[in-house]
Structure formats: C-alpha cells, structure tokens
N, C-alpha and C positions, 0 to 999 in steps of 0.2 A: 400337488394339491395340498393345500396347507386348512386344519377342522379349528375352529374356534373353540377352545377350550372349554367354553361355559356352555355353549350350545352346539352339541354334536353335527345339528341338518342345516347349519353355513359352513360353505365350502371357499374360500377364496384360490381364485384359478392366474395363473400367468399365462396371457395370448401372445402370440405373433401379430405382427401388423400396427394400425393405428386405429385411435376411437372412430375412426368410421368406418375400418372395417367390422371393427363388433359391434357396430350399431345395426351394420346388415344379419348379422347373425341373432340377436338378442330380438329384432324385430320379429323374424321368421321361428323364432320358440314360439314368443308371448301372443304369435297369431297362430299357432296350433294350439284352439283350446283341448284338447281330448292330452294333450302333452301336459299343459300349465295346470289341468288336474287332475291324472295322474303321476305327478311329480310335487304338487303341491308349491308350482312355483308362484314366486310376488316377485315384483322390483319395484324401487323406490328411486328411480333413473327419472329422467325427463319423459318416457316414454309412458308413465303413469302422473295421466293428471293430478291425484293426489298432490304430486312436488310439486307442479306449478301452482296449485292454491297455496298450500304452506309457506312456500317461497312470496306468495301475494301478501300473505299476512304478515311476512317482514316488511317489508314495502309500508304496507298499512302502519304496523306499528312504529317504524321508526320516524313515520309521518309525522304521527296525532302526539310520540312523545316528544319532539323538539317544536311541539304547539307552533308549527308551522301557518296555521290557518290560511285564508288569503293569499299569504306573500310567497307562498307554493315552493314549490323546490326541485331541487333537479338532482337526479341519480346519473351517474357514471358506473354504464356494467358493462362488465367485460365479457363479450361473448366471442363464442365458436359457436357452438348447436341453437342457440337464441333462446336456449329454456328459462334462462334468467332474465331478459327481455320482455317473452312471451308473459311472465309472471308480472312484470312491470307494469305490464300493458293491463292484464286484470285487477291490478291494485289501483292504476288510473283510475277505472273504471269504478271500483268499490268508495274511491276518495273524489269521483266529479262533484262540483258544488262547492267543495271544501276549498280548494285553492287550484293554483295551476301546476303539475305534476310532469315535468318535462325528463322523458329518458334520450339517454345518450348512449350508443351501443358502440363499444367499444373491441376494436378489429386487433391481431397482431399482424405476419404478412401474408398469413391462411386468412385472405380476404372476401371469402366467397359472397357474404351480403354484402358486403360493401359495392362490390363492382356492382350489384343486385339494384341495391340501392341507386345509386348516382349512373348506372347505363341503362338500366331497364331491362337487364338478361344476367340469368343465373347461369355462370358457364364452369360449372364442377368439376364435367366431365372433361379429364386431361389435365385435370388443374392438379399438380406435383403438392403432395403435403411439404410443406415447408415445418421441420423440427424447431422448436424456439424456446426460449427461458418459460414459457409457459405452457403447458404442455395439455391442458384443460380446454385451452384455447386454439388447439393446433387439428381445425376441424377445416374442411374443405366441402363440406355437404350439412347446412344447418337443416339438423332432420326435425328441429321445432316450427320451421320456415311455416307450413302449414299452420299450425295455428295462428 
C-alpha cells in the first residue's frame, strides 16, 4: 500500500483481477453504509453520481464553447462501464433545444453493450475479458448499463 504524501487518509492499493472484478468489491463497501461512515469513505468512480454530472458539464461545455448551436454535434466515447456515455446522455438532455447532440459509444473487443445493443441480450456471463491497448475500456459487465 503506497500513503499520498500530502494527505496521510488516501491510500492507493494494487488488486488482482480486472475492473470488474473490483467493481463487485467497491459496490458491496459503498452499500454497507455503517462501514462507508465508520471509515469515512467517498469515491469519485462512476458509482457516484456526482462524476456523471461533472462529466455532463464537459459535454455541456465543450458544446456552448465551439458555438455549436443548431448544427449540433456529435461526440465519440469510448466506453467499457458506459459512465461516460451515461454523462453524454445527461448533457443531451441539459443541451435539448439547442441543437442536435448525437453520442457515439465506442467498444474495443470487451463488447458487452454492443452485442446488448444490435441482439437485444446482454450476455456477460462467460463472456472471457479480453486484455487490450486500452485497458479503461476492457470491461465485460457495463455496471453504468442501469442508468
């Protein structure tokens, strides 16, 4: 375990596995509340709406600054967990009126929304993580899917 020099109570930890297996772990803390405050935990993960507004508000802004208006625009994101999608999807929604706001969600061959999308079944389960140049993106179970 490695302490953040400026601030003693961040810990940065090294897991086994892949982000979806610690998204099952991270979930089952942050839903023990009698843990998350006796520990005085926070995260700033997808799993805390907060990011997905914030992440809404890039969206927004980089909208209104290339005075897009009207002639709308379209975003290429690159997802695994869909949290930066999901965010897309609320800056749509903050910018309807304004112009047309088209996302594009972007798969490597950890495809789980994709098959989602174009078969109409999410099939996770058995589905082998495939490792890849991008590693952010090498999710087999988009735990944003719900929102």
């Amino acid at each position: 375990m490695v302490r953040h020099a400026e601030h003693p109570n961040i810990n940065v930890l090294c897991c086994e596995g892949t982000s979806d297996d610690l998204d099952v772990v991270i979930e089952r803390v942050f839903a023990d509340e009698e843990f998350k405050r006796r520990h005085s935990l926070s995260t700033v993960n997808s799993v805390n709406v907060l990011r997905l507004i914030v992440q809404a508000a890039h969206y927004v802004h980089v909208y209104l600054s290339l005075g897009l208006g009207a002639e709308g625009a379209s975003f290429f994101v690159p997802s695994g967990g869909m949290g930066h999608l999901c965010s897309g999807v609320i800056a749509r929604k903050l910018l309807s009126g304004l112009g047309t706001v088209r996302l594009v969600g972007c798969v490597n061959e950890n495809k789980a929304f994709h098959t989602l999308m174009s078969e109409g079944e999410l099939r996770s389960k058995g589905m082998k993580l495939k490792k890849t140049l991008a590693p952010s993106m090498d999710i087999v179970v988009p735990y944003n899917l719900e929102r």
